[in-house]
C-alpha positions in Angstrom: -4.6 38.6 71.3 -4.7 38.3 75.1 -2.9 35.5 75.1 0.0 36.5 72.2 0.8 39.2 74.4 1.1 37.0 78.1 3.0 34.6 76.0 5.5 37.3 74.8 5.7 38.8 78.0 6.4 35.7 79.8 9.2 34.9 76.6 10.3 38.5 77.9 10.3 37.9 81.7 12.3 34.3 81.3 14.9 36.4 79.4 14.2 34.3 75.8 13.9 37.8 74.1 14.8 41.5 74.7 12.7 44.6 75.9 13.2 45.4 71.7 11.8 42.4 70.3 9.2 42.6 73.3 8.0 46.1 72.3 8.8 45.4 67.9 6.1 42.1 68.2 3.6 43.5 70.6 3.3 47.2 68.3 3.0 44.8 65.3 0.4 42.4 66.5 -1.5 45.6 67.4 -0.8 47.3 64.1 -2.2 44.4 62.0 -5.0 44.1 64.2 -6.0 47.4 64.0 -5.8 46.8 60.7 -7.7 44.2 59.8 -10.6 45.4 62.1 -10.4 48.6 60.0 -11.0 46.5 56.8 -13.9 44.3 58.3 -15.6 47.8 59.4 -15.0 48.8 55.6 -16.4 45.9 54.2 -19.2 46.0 56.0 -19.9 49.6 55.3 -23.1 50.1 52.9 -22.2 51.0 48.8 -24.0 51.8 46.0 -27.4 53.4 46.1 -30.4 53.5 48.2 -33.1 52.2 46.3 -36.4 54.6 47.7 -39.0 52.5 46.0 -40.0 49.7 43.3 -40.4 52.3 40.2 -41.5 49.4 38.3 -41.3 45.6 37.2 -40.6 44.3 34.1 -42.8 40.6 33.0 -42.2 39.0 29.8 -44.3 36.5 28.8 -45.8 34.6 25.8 -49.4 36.6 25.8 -49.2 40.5 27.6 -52.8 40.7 26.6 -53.9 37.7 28.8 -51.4 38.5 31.5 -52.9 42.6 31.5 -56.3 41.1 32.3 -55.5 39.1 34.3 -53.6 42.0 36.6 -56.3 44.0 35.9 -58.6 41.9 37.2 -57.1 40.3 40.2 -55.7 44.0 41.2 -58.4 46.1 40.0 -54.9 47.8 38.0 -56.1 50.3 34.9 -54.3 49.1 31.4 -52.9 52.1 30.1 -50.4 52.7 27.0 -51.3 49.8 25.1 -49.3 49.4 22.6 -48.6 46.1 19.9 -46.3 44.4 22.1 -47.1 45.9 25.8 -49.3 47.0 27.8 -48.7 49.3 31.3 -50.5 48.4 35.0 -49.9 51.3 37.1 -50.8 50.5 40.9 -53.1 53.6 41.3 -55.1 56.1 38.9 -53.7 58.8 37.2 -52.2 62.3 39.4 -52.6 59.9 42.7 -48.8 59.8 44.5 -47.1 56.1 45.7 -48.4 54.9 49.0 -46.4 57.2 52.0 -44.8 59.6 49.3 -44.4 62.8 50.0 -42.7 64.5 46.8 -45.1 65.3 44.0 -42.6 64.1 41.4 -42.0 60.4 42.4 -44.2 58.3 39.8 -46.4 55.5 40.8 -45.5 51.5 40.6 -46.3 49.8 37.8 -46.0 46.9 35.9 -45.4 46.3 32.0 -46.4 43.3 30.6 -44.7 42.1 27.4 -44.5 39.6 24.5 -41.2 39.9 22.9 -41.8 39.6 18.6 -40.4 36.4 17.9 -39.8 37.4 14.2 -37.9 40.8 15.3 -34.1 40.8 14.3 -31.8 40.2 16.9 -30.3 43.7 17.7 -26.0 44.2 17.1 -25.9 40.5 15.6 -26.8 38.7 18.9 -28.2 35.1 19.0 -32.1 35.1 18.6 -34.4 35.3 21.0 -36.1 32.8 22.6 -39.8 31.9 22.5 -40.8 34.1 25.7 -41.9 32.0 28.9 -43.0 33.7 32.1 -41.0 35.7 33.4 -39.8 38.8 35.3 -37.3 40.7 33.0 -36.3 43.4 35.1 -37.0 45.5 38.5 -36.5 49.3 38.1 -35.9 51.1 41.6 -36.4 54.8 42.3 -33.3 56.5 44.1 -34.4 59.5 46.3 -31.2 61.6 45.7 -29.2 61.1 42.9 -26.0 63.6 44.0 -25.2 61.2 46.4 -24.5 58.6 43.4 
């Protein structure tokens, strides 16, 4: 910018354009610079929400049985709602809060493992499912205030 403005004010100062066009190209240049730093600070401004916690994580895979043991196992995790298809790994016992939570409503981490029933219809007349590999479906986040969404 520096050196728009010596050249425009040497253009000025040899007489190759008037006071005018001098004053009409420098408030310009500054105009569209302002504006375009405005827009980077924009840009780089944080949206969306602030995710306070993992609430939990999502893990398909072929056998939720063998994967639940071995959570349970390797993270001394309790099973808890077993059910046909899933099974739930919470990362601490029952009424304990998450690790540096303050607010008695926030639920702990867990994990759900899952086998997906290969013989299930697909739902609203989608393409079957695939036979279920390891994987992680899904992460759920907890958002610590919900007006600001």
């Amino acid at each position: 910018m520096q050196g728009f403005a010596a050249t425009k004010l040497n253009e000025f100062e040899q007489g190759k354009i008037s006071r005018r066009t001098l004053i009409e190209t420098l408030t310009l240049a500054v105009t569209t610079m302002c504006a375009a730093n405005a827009n980077a600070a924009q840009a780089a401004a944080p949206k969306g929400v602030k995710a306070a916690l993992v609430n939990h994580v999502s893990y398909t895979c072929p056998d939720f049985k063998q994967a639940g043991d071995w959570y349970s196992k390797v993270f001394n995790l309790d099973q808890v709602g077993l059910k046909d298809t899933e099974v739930t790994l919470p990362f601490g016992k029952k009424g304990e809060q998450p690790y540096n939570v303050t607010a008695k409503d926030v639920p702990l981490t867990f994990i759900i493992c899952r086998t997906r029933d290969l013989n299930a219809p697909p739902a609203n007349g989608a393409a079957p499912r695939p036979k279920p590999t390891a994987l992680i479906n899904h992460i759920g986040y907890t958002v610590a205030d919900t007006a600001s969404i």
